[in-house]
C-alpha positions, 0 to 999 in steps of 0.5 A: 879860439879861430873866429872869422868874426872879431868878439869885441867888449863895449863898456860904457862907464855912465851905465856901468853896463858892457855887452859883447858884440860880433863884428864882421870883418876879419878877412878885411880890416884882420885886426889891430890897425884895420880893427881899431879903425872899424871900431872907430866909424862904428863908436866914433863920434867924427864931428864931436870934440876929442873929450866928448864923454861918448867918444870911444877909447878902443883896444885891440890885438890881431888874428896872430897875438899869442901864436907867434913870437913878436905878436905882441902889441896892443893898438889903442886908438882914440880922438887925440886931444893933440889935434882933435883927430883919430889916432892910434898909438901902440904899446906891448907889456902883457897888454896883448897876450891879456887881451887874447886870454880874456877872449877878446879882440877889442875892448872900446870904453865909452862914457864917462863915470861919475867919479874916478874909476878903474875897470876891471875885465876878464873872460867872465865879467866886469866890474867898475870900482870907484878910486877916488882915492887915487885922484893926481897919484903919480903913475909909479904908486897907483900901480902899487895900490893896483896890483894890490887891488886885482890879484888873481892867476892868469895873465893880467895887464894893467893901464894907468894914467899919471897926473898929467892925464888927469889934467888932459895934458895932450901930451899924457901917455898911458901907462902900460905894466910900468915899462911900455906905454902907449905913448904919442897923442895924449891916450893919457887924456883921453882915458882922463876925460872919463874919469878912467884912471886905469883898465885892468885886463886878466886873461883868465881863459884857456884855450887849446893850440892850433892842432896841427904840426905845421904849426909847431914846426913853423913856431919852432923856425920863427922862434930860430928866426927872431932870436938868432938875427944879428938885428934881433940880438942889437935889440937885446945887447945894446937895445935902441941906443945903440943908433946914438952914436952912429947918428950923431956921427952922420950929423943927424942927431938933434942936440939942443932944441936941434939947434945942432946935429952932432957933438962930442958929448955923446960919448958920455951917453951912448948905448955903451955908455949906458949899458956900462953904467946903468943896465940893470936887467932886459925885460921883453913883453909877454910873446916875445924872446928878444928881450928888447927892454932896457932897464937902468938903475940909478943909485941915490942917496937920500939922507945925512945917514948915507942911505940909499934908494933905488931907482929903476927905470927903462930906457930906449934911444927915443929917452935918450934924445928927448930927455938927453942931447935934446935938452943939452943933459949929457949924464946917463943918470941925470937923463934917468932922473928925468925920465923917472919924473916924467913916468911918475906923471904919465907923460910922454917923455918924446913930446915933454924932452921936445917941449921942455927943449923949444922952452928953454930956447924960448928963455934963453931969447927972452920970450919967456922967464922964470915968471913963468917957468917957476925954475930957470931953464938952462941946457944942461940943467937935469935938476931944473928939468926934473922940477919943470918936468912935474910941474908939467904934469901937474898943470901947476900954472897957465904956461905949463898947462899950454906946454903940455898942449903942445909947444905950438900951443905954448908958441902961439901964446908967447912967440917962438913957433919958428924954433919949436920942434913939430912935426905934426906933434914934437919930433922923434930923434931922426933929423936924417933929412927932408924925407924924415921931416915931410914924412913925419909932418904927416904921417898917420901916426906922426911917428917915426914908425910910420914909415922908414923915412929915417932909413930912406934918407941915410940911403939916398942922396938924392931929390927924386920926389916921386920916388921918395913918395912911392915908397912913402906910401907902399911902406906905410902900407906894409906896416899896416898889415904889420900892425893889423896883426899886431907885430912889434915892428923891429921884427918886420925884417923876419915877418916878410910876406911869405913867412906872414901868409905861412903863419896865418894859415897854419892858425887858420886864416887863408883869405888873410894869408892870400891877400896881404898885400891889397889888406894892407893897402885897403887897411892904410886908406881906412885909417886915412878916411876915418882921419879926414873924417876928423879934420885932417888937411896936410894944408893945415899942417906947416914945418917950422923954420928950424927944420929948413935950418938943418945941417947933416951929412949931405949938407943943408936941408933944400927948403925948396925940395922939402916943401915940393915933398911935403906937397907931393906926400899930401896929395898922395895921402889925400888920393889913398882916401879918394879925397 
């Protein structure tokens, strides 16, 4: 299965035809990250709008997927409908391992069929069935009437989308074997507007390890590795959550439509709180043995005869904030409620909590009313969320359609953009400090995972701008290789280079092995070109007001030092590409 060229599957769904093609670049683009930006000069369609049929959709692991613990993501990279830019977002589940069973390295779909389909791949063949029937099925039971659909041995993965990227909200996700996602950006959309409704991968092939026992010993101390880190077992025991509390105790925590960083209410939803009350069970994506995802129960009951249901839902820090202290809900079920009604509808439940919070503060100053929203829309009301919350992802009228544009596309419509949480698209849970705000504003991903900035902040008080963008830039980098092989990041404290090159040469990849650094950084300005190439101008991208009102623990934002930052970075970026 070692291979110095990349074996990727076109499927075009106007034709209903799929071709295996070899591509070069393994030594240079490695996989992932680097390989989904190759795809993208080679299919993309720069000048033509995100929802252009031809525009590809691509999927893609790396040279390490399967052989190592934690290789475990899947990067999906697309035209985003959020800023009609190339992106990419990352999801884990069984995506990886079935992709890597299936014989591939990447899966780009191009053109758009007739009627609602579902693609099925495996190592030998693929079809494309028409499942019209599914048309504006929530997430949850389309997934029943799936796995239905494609029994068979090996493993199998399977991505669907909701109602909302149905309705090409740009804020729809893609759903990723009901608890991962690809998240950020509107892949949801992107698959909609091909009529795609779900891709099912099996990995029925078999193939043989690497026959050697430097590989086994190697395997043998990763395992110990990732398992027996005190950072590996936060992962497992409390999961992300656990960083609710610390955060709010240094006032970095956005309560409210950020306009508060701490409150005493935390205690009511932190990780203890969750994992006393609602932790079902962990689940962990295929190749990986921490155990990571968290999923909560919630009890309800649903008739005069005092019968119940349950509900099962995974939660992560991200959740918490977004549908939680965001919004003011401060219940660990009701938080669950909501979550649950946003995974029914395939949206990204970041970028919705965010939106719903910028449109709560917008009825509470009278820009917008229950004209629009249907459901008055107060902090703290779980149950009005959850129906404002559908109604989001359903589209049901011209307010809820601009919302799941975007709360700027809500804003430039009914005002408020001062207020609304963007950066770059709505924020992650991180309000650390000017760093974190300028990094996130742009960064590739616009995503908190772009970078450490997060952690640059609770380090450094400090207004060093040089330093503060040096290191922008060179971690950036190192997360490229890292999701070029494709590794979850929380295990980027274990894969130092050393231990990188060592796996990748014991699978056979000695020119990787031997160049980490500078494929990195080669990988880091591809990515950046191919998104200039779209239409990315950090000019274009500005910081509303209320981040410049922020108050932590080192006190009140300096607007002054944020702007010259964001300057600086953009600059930066702009000369990684040669621009």
């Amino acid at each position: 299965m070692i291979r110095d060229h990349f074996r990727v599957l076109v499927v075009n769904l106007s034709s209903g035809k799929g071709q295996i093609v070899q591509l070069d670049g393994r030594n240079t683009e490695a996989g992932g990250s680097g390989l989904a930006a190759l795809l993208f000069n080679k299919y993309g369609l720069p000048e033509r709008p995100w929802n252009d049929s031809e525009q590809p959709v691509i999927f893609a692991i790396g040279p390490l997927t399967g052989y190592f613990p934690l290789m475990s993501k899947t990067v999906c990279s697309f035209k985003s409908p959020y800023h009609d830019q190339y992106t990419e977002s990352h999801a884990g589940g069984r995506s990886a391992l079935s992709l890597c069973f299936a014989n591939l390295d990447a899966l780009v779909i191009t053109g758009k069929a007739e009627r609602l389909c579902c693609l099925n791949v495996s190592s030998r063949s693929i079809a494309i069935k028409d499942v019209s029937f599914l048309k504006g099925m929530e997430v949850d039971e389309s997934g029943k009437v799936l796995r239905g659909m494609s029994k068979g041995s090996g493993h199998r993965s399977i991505f669907r989308i909701g109602p909302a990227g149905e309705n090409g909200a740009a804020m729809a996700n893609i759903n990723v074997d009901t608890y991962r996602h690809f998240g950020r950006l509107g892949g949801g959309a992107a698959l909609g507007a091909k009529n795609c409704k779900a891709v099912i991968i099996h990995g029925d092939a078999i193939f043989p390890g690497p026959d050697n026992k430097e590989y086994s010993k190697l395997f043998a101390k990763v395992y110990q590795l990732v398992t027996a880190t005190d950072m590996m077992k936060k992962y497992h025991n409390l999961g992300t959550p656990a960083n609710l509390q610390g955060l709010n105790d240094i006032h970095s925590l956005p309560w409210r439509n950020l306009q508060a960083t701490s409150d005493p209410a935390i205690e009511k939803i932190n990780g203890e709180r969750f994992a006393t009350d609602n932790l079902l069970r962990n689940s962990a994506c295929s190749g990986c043995p921490v155990g990571c995802i968290h999923v909560g129960c919630v009890r309800e009951m649903f008739d005069a005869n005092h019968r119940y249901t349950f509900k099962q839902v995974a939660y992560d820090y991200e959740m918490i904030f977004s549908l939680g202290t965001m919004l003011g809900v401060t219940e660990t079920r009701a938080i669950l409620n909501i979550l649950d009604v946003m995974e029914k509808m395939g949206l990204d439940a970041m970028s919705g909590g965010v939106a719903l919070a910028w449109a709560t503060e917008a009825t509470e100053k009278g820009l917008i009313s229950e004209k629009e929203t249907k459901v008055k829309l107060s902090f703290g009301d779980a149950e009005a969320y959850q129906q404002a919350t559908e109604m989001l992802g359903t589209s049901s009228n011209n307010f809820y359609r601009l919302l799941g544009q975007g709360s700027l596309k809500a804003a430039a419509e009914y005002g408020g953009a001062d207020f609304a949480c963007v950066l770059g698209q709505e924020m992650a849970g991180y309000a650390t400090g000017e760093v974190f705000f300028a990094a996130q504003s742009l960064g590739f991903r616009h995503s908190h995972l772009d970078s450490g900035a997060y952690s640059y902040d609770q380090k450094n008080s400090g207004q060093d701008i040089k330093g503060a963008v040096d290191f922008l830039i060179s971690d950036e980098a190192g997360r490229a290789f890292m999701t070029s092989m494709v590794s979850c990041l929380f295990a980027r404290g274990v894969y130092k280079n050393e231990l990188l090159a060592d796996c990748l040469n014991s699978v056979g990849h000695p020119t990787l092995a031997a160049g980490i650094d500078p494929i990195g950084e080669h990988i880091q300005k591809l990515r950046w070109q191919t998104r200039i190439a779209t239409g990315f101008t950090p000019e274009a991208i500005t910081i509303p007001k209320r981040f410049f009102k922020v108050k932590t623990w080192k006190g009140s934002i300096d607007p002054v030092f944020l702007n010259s930052l964001k300057s600086e970075y953009g600059k930066a970026i702009m000369n990684i590409a040669g621009a």
